[in-house]
Every structure is written in structure tokens, then in C-alpha cells.
C-alpha positions in Angstrom: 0.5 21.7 -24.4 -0.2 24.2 -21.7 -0.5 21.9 -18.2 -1.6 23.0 -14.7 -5.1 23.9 -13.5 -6.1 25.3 -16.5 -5.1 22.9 -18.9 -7.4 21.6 -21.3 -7.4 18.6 -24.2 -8.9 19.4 -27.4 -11.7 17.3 -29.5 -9.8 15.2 -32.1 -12.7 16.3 -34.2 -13.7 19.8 -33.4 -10.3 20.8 -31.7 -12.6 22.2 -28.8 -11.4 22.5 -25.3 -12.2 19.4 -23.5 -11.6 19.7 -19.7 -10.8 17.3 -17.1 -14.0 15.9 -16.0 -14.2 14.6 -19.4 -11.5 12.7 -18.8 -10.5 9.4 -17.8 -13.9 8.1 -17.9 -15.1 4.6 -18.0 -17.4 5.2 -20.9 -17.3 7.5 -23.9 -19.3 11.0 -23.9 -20.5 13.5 -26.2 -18.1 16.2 -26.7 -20.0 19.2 -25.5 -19.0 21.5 -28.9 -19.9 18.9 -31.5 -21.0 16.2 -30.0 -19.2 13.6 -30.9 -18.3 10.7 -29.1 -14.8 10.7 -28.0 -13.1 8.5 -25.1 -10.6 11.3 -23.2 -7.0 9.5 -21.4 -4.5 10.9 -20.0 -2.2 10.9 -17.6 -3.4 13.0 -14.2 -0.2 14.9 -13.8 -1.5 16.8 -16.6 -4.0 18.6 -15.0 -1.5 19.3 -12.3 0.3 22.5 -11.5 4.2 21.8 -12.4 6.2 21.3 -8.9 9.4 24.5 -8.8 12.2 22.9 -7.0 13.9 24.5 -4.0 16.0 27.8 -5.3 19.4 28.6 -3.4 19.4 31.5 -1.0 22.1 34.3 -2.3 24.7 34.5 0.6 24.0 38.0 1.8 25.2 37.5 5.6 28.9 38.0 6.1 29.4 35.3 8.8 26.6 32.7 6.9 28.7 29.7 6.2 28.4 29.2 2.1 28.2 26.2 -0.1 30.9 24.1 -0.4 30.4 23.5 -4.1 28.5 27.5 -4.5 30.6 29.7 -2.2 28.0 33.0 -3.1 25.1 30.4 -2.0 23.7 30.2 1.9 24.1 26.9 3.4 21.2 25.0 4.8 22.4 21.7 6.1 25.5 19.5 6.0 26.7 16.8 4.4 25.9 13.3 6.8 28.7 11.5 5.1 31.4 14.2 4.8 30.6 17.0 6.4 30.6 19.9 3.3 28.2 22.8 3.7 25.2 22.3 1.2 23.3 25.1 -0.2 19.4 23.7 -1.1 20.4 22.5 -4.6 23.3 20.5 -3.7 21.4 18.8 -0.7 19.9 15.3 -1.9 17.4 14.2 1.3 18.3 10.5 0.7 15.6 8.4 2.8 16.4 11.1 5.5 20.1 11.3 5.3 21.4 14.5 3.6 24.2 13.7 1.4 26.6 15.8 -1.0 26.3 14.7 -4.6 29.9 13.8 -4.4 29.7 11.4 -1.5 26.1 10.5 -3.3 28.4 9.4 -6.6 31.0 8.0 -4.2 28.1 5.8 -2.4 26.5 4.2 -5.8 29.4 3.4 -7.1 30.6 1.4 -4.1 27.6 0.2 -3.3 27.4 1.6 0.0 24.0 3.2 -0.3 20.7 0.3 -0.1 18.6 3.1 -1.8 20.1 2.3 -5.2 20.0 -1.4 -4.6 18.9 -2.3 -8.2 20.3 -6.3 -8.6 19.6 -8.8 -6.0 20.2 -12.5 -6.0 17.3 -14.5 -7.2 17.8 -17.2 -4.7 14.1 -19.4 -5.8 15.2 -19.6 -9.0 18.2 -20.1 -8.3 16.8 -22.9 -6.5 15.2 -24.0 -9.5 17.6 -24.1 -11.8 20.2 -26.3 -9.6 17.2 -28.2 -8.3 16.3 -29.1 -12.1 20.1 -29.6 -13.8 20.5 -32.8 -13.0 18.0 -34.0 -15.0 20.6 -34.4 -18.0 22.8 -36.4 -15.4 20.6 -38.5 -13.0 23.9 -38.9 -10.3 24.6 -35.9 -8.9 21.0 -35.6 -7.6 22.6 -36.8 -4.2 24.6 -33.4 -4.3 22.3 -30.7 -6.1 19.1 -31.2 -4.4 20.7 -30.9 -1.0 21.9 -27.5 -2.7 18.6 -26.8 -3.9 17.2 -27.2 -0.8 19.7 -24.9 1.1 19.3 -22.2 -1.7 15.2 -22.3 -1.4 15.1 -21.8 2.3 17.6 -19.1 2.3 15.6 -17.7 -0.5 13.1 -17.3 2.7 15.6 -15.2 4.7 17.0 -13.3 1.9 15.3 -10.0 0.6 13.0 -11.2 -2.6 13.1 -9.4 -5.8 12.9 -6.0 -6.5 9.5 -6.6 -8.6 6.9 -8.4 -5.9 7.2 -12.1 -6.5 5.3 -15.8 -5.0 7.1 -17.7 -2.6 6.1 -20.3 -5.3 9.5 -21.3 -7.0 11.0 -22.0 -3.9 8.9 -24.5 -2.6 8.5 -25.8 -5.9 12.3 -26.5 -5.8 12.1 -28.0 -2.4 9.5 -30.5 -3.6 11.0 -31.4 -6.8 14.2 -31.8 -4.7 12.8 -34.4 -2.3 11.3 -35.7 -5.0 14.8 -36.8 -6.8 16.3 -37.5 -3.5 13.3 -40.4 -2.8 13.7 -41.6 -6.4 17.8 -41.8 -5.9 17.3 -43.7 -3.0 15.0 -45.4 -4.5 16.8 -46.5 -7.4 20.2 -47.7 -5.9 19.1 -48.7 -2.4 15.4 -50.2 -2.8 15.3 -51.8 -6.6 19.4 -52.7 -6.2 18.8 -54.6 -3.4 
């Protein structure tokens, strides 16, 4: 299917050429060869022109400094992390910092690089969870809701999820925690007494 500015969708019952302002509409409409009612969605980048990415420059200067990984390619920048000469395809503009793709490897893989931060610690539910296990064994409330506690306010100060979550399991560990800490004390100081 041809895309760019030119592209077209065709009637599912004609096969005419449908273009883009009948598509993505609210409503159905009459397709203008046969009119039948049809209901036209796609995706926008369809009607867009496909993006080239940046070609190398052929080294044609004697003195040019080359690629380190293309030596008959022009360099354009430099490595930030080791310092190799990039040509335009080996250059990976990483939230600003131009990086090789073997110090780009190198950084994932350690972990050294917050752009690919793709697991982070759940502290709320975390929270949760140690706030709700001792309901099997009533006892160590004394020493998981403390815990519970600590986890939901760091859960605060700590960067949330990677998807955008409420604030809501946190302070719903906090109060459940309180919660069993009244009813402990409660129990073995108030009705044992």
C-alpha cells in the first residue's frame, strides 16, 4: 500500500480511492463512487511522507578525520563516553549525549544509562503487600506495618512507575497499617488489661 501524500484507501465495496478527509471521521459517509456507507480508520502516519534517515558523508578530504567503525565515512561528532569518531549512522543523539553504539551496548547492559530504565521498584504496592501479610498471622503486625509505613512514604520520594499510577495504594497501606497497629494495641494492651 503506497503511503505518503498521495496515499489513498480503497472502498471495501467498490475498491475506489478513498482519500484522507474521509477518514477518521466520527460518523460514517457515503463513499463518493458508490455510495455506500463505509466508516474509514487508520492510523495518521499513513498519509504521511516516510522519514529517510541521515546518510554518511563519503570521506573525500584527505586530512577529515573518518569513522571509527567506517574509516571511508566523514566524521561528524564524537563519542561523549569514549571519545571514537562517529560518522552520522553510528551517532545515537541519546537525550543529548552522542554515544557510540558500542559504549551504547556497554551502557544498557550495565545499567549506566536512565534512558533505558525499563524496571523500577513498585514501592505502594510493595507497601501493600507487607502491609496486608499479616493477616494470616495476626503477631507480626507490630513489625510489618512499621515496614509498611516506611515503604509507603518512600514510595513518595521514589520515582513512580513507568506507566502513570495514583498515589492511592500507598496511602491505602499507610491506613490499613495504622489500622492493625490500633487494633494490636488494642488487643493485648486495652482488652488484656
Amino acid at each position: 500500500m503506497p503511503s505518503g501524500a498521495a496515499a489513498t484507501v480503497n472502498c471495501p465495496k467498490c475498491r475506489g480511492a478513498l482519500t484522507g478527509a474521509l477518514c477518521n471521521l466520527p460518523e460514517p459517509v457515503p463513499c463518493p463512487a458508490c455510495n455506500a456507507t463505509i466508516l474509514v480508520e487508520v492510523f495518521p502516519a499513513f498519509f504521511r511522507s516516510p522519514v529517510t534517515g541521515q546518510t554518511a558523508e563519503t570521506l573525500i578530504e584527505e586530512d577529515a578525520a573518518s569513522c571509527f567503525y567506517h574509516e571511508h565515512k566523514k566524521a561528524v561528532t564524537h563519542c561523549e563516553a569514549c571519545g571514537r569518531f562517529l560518522c552520522a549512522l553510528c551517532d545515537v543523539d541519546l537525550g543529548g549525549q552522542h554515544l557510540c553504539p558500542t559504549c551504547l551496548q556497554a551502557g544498557k547492559r550495565k545499567g549506566k544509562l536512565a534512558t533505558f530504565d525499563t524496571t523500577r521498584t513498585l514501592w505502594d504496592t510493595s507497601a501493600l503487600v507487607v502491609c496486608l501479610a499479616p493477616v494470616i498471622i495476626w503477631p507480626v503486625v507490630v513489625v510489618t506495618a512499621p515496614i509498611a509505613i516506611t515503604l509507603a512514604i518512600v514510595s513518595f520520594f521514589k520515582p513512580g512507575s513507568i506507566v502513570p499510577r495514583t498515589r492511592l495504594r500507598a496511602l491505602l497501606a499507610i491506613a490499613l497499617s495504622v489500622i492493625e497497629l490500633l487494633g494490636w494495641y488494642y488487643t493485648f494492651f486495652i482488652v488484656e488489661s
